[in-house]
N, CA, C and O of each residue as an XYZ file, in Angstrom:
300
protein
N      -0.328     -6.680     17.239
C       0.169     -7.660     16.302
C       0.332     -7.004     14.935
O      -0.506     -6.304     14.367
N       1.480     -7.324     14.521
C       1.687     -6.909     13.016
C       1.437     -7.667     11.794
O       1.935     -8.790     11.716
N       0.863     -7.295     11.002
C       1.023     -8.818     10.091
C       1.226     -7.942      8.298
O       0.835     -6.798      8.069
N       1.865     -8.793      7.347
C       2.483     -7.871      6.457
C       1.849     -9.148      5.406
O       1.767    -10.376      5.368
N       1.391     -7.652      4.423
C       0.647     -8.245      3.006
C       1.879     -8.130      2.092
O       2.921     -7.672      2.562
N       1.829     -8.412      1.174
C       3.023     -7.915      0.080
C       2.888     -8.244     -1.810
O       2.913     -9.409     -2.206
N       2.788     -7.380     -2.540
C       2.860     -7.891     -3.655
C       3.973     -7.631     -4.530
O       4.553     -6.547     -4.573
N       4.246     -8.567     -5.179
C       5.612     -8.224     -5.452
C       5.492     -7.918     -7.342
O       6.129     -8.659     -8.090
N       4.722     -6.907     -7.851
C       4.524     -6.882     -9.417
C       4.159     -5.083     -8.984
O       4.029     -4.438     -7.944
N       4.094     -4.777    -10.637
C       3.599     -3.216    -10.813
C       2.551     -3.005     -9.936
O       1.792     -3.926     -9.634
N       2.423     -1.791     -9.460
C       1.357     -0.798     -9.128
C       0.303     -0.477    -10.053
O      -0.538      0.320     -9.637
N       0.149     -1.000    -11.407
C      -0.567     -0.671    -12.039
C      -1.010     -1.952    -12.751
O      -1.592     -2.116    -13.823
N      -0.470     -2.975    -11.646
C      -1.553     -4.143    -12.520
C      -3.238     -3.997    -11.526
O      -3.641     -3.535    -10.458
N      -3.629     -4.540    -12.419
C      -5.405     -4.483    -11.585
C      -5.648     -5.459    -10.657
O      -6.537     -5.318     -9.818
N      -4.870     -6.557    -10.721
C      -4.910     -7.792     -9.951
C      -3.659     -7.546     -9.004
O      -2.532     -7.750     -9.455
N      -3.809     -7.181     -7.910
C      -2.934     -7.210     -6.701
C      -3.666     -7.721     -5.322
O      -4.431     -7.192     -4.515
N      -2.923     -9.288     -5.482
C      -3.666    -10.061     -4.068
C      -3.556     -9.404     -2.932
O      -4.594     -9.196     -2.305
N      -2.174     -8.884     -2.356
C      -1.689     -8.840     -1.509
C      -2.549     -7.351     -0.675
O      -2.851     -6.992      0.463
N      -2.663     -6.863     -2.067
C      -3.141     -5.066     -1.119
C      -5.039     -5.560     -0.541
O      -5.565     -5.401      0.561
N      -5.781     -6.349     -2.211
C      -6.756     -6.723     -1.770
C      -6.782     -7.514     -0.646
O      -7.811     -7.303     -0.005
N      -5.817     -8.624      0.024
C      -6.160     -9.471      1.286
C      -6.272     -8.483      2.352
O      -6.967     -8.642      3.355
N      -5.224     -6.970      1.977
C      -4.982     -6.032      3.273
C      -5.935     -5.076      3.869
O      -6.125     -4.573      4.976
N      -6.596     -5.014      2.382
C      -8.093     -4.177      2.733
C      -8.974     -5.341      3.274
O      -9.537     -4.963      4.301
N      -9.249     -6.445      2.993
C     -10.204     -6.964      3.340
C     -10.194     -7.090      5.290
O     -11.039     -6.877      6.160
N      -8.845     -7.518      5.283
C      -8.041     -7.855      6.511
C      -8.181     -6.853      7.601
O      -8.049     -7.187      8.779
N      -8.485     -5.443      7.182
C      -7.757     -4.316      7.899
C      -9.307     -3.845      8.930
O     -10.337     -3.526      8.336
N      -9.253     -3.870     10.416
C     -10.787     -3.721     10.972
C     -10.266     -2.184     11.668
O      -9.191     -1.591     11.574
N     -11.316     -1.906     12.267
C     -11.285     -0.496     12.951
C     -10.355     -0.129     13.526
O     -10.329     -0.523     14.692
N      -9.304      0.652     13.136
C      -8.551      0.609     14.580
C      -6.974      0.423     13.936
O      -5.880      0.719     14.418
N      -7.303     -0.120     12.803
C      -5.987     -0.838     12.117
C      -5.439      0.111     11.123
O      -6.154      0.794     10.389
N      -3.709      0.137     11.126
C      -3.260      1.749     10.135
C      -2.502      0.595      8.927
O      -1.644     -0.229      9.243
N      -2.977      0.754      7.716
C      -2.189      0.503      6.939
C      -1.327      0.942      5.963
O      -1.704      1.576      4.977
N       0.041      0.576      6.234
C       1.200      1.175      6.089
C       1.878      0.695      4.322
O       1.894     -0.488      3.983
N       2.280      1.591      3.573
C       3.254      1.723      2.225
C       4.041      1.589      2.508
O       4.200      1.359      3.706
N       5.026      1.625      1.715
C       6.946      2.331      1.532
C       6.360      3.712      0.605
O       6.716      4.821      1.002
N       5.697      3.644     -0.305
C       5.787      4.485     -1.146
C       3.902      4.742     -1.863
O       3.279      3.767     -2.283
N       3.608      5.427     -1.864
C       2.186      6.210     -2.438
C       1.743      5.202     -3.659
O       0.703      4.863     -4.224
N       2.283      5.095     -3.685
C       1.896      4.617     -5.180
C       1.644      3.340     -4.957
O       0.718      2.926     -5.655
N       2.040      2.681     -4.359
C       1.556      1.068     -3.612
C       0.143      0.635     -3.128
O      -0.353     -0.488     -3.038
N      -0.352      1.866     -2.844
C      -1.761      1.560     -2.536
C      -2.502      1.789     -3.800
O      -3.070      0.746     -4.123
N      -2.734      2.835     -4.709
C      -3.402      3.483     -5.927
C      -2.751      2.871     -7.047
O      -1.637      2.382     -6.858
N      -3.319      2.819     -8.284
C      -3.276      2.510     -9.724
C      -3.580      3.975    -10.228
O      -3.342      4.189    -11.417
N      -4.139      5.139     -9.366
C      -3.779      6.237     -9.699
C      -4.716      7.077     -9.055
O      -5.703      6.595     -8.499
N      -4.464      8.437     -9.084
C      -5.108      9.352     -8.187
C      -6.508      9.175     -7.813
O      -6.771      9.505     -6.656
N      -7.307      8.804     -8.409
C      -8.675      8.495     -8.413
C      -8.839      7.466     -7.571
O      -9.757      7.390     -6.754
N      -8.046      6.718     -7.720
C      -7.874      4.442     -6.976
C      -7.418      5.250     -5.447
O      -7.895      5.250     -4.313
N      -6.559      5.731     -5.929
C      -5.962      6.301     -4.128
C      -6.887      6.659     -3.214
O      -7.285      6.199     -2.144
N      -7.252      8.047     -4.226
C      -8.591      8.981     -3.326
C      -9.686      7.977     -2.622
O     -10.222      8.141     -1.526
N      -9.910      6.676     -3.734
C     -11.159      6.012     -3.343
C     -10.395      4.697     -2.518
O     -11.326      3.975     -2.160
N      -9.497      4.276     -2.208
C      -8.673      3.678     -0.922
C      -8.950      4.426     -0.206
O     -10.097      4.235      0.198
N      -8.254      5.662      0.422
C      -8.526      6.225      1.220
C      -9.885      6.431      1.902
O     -10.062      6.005      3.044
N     -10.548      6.874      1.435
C     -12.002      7.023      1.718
C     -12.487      5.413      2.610
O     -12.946      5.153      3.722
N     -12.123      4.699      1.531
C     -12.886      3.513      2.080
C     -12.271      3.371      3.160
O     -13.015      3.201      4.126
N     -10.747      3.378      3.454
C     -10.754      3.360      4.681
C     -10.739      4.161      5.378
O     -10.389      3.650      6.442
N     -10.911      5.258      5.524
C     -11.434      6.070      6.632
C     -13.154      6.035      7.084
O     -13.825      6.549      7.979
N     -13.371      5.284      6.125
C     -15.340      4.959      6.297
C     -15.096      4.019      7.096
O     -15.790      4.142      8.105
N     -13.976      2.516      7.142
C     -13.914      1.658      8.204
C     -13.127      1.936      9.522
O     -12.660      1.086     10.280
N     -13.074      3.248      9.642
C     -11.876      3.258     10.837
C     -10.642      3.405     10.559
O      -9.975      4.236     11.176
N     -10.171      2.732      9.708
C      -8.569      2.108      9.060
C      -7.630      3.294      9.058
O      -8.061      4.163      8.301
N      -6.687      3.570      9.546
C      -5.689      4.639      8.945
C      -4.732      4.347      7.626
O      -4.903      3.422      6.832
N      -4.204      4.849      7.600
C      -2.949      5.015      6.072
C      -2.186      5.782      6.637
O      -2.450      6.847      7.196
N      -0.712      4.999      6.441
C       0.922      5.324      6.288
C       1.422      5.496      4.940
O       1.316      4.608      4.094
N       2.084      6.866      4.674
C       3.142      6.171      3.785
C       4.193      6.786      4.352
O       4.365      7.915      4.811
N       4.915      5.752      4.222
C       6.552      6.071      4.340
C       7.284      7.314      4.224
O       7.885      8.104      4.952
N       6.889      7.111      2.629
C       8.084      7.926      1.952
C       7.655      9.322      1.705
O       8.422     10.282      1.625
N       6.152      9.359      1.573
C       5.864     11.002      1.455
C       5.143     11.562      3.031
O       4.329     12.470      3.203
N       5.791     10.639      4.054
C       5.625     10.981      5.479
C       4.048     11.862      5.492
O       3.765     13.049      5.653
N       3.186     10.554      5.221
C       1.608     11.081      5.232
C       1.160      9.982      5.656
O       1.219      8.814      5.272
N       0.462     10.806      6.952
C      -0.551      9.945      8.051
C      -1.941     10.521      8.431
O      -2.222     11.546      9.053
N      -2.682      9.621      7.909
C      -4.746      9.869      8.132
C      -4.187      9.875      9.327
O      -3.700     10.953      9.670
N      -4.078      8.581     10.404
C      -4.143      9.147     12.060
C      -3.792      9.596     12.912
O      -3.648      9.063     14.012
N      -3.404     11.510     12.383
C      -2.521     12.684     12.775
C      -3.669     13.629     12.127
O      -4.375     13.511     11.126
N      -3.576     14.393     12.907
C      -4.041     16.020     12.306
C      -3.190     16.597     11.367
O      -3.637     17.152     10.363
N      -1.837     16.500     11.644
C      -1.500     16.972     10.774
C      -1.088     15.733      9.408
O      -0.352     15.933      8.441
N      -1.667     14.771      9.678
C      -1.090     13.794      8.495
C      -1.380     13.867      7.383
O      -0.892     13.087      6.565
């Protein structure tokens, strides 16, 4: 099953429902997918610490556009 979060404002506001419902949402097993890098992070540091958290729950990460995937060896 697919199901799609979405926020529709800057990447750099602090309040983004849509990414927070997706982390909360996202269980073991589950890859969550960008268009673009910058959709997940407010900036390199926010990213690094997305990432992490989800790879501590299982969770993978897509992005699109800079064709980078946690659930690949080479991703």
């Amino acid at each position: 099953m697919k199901k799609v979060f979405r926020d529709v404002m800057s990447g750099n506001a602090t309040e983004r429902p849509g990414l927070s419902d997706a982390l909360t949402y996202a269980r073991k097993g589950d890859v969550i997918v960008v268009w673009i890098l910058d959709r997940l992070g407010r900036s390199l540091a926010h990213l690094i610490q997305v990432v992490v958290q989800l790879q501590a729950a299982g969770v993978g990460f897509r992005s699109l556009q800079e064709n980078m995937d946690t659930t690949t060896s080479g991703g």
